[in-house]
C-alpha positions as CSV (number, residue, x, y, z in Angstrom):
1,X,96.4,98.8,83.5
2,X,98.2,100.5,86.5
3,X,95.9,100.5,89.7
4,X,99.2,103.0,91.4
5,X,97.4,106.7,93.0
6,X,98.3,109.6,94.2
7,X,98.9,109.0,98.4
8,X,96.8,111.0,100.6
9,X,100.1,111.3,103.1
10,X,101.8,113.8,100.5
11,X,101.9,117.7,99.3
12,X,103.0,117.7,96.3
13,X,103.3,121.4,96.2
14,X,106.2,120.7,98.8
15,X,109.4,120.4,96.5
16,X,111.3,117.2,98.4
17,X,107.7,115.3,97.8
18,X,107.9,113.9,101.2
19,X,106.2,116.3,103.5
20,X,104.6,114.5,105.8
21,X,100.3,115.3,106.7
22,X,100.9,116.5,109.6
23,X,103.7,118.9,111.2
24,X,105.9,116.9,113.7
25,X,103.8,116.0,116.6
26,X,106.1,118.8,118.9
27,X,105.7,121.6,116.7
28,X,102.5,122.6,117.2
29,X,99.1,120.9,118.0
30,X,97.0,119.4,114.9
31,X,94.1,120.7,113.2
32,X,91.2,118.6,113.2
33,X,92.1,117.5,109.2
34,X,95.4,116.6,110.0
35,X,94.7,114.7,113.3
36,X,92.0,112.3,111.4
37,X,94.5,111.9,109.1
38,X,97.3,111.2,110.9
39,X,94.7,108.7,113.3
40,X,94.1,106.6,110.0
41,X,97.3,105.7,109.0
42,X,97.9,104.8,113.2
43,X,94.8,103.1,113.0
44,X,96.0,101.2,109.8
45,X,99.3,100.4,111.5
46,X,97.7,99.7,115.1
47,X,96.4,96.1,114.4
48,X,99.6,93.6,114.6
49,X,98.8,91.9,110.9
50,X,98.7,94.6,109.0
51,X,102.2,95.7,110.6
52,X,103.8,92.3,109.6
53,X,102.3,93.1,106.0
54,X,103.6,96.4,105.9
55,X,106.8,95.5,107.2
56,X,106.7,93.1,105.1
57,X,106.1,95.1,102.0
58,X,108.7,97.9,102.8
59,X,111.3,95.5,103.9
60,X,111.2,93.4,100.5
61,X,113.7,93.5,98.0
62,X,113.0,95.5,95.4
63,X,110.6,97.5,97.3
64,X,108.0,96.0,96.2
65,X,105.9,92.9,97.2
66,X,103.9,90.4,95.6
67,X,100.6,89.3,97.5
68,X,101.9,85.7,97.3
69,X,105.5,86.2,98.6
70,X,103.7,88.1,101.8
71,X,100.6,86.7,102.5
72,X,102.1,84.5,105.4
73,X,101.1,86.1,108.6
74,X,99.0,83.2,110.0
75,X,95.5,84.2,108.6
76,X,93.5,83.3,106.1
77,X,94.4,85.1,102.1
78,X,90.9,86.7,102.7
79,X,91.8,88.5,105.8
80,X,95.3,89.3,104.2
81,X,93.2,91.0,101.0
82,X,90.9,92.3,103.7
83,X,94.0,94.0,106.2
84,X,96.3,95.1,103.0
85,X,93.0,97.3,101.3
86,X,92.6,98.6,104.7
87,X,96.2,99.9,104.3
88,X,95.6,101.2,101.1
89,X,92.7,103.0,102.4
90,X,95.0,104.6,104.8
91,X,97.5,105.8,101.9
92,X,100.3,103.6,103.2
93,X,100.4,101.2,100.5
94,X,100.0,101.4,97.2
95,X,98.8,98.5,94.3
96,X,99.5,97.1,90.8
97,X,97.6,94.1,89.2
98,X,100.0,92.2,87.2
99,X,98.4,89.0,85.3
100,X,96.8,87.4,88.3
101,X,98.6,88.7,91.0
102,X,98.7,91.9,92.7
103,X,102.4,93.8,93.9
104,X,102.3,96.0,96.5
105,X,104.5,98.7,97.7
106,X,105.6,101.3,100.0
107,X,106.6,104.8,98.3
108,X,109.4,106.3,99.9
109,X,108.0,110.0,100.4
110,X,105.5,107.8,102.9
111,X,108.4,106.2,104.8
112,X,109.8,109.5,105.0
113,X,106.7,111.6,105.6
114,X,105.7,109.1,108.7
115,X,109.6,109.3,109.9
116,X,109.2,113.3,109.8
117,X,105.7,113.0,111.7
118,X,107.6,111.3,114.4
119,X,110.4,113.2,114.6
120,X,110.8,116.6,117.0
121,X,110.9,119.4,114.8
122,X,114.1,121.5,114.5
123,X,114.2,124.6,115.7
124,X,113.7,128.4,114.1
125,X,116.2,129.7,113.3
């Protein structure tokens, strides 16, 4: 049984998959909606662990991670459990249960729809 969901970050009415929740942060200023959304996956990312883990995770071979081969980052596996739902919440990671362990992973429309948040948006042509 897959535990893998649809991330909040994307549109998938957009056709490349990988538009981002927000415009680019120089195009325009957010709506309400899109600012708490873009302010939970900062949030998410703001505390130092659950960077490591989702470096971590999107830096693994394979892209994809087991909770075993990340869990590492000087706390306690209940505080790792507790930092890496906290990223799910946040739509930046997503989860499978295989046997007894979990695999996490980073889809790329998310690395790519945070990359295009970031980035100054081209201009009209």
């Amino acid at each position: 049984m897959s535990n893998t969901k649809v991330l909040p970050l994307l549109d998938a009415a957009i056709g490349d998959g990988a538009a981002p929740c927000c415009p680019p942060l120089t195009e325009r200023p957010f709506t309400a909606e899109e600012a708490e959304t873009a302010a939970r996956m900062f949030k998410a990312l703001g505390d130092p662990v659950r960077l490591r883990l989702f470096s971590s995770v999107a830096s693994h071979e394979g892209g994809e991670a087991c909770v075993c081969d990340i869990s590492d980052v000087g706390v306690s596996q209940p505080t790792v459990s507790h930092h890496l739902k906290k990223l799910k919440e946040a739509g930046l990671l997503s989860s499978e249960r295989r046997g007894t362990w979990v695999y996490y992973r980073v889809e790329p429309s998310v690395l790519a729809a945070m990359g295009r948040l970031l980035t100054k948006a081209a201009p009209a042509a």
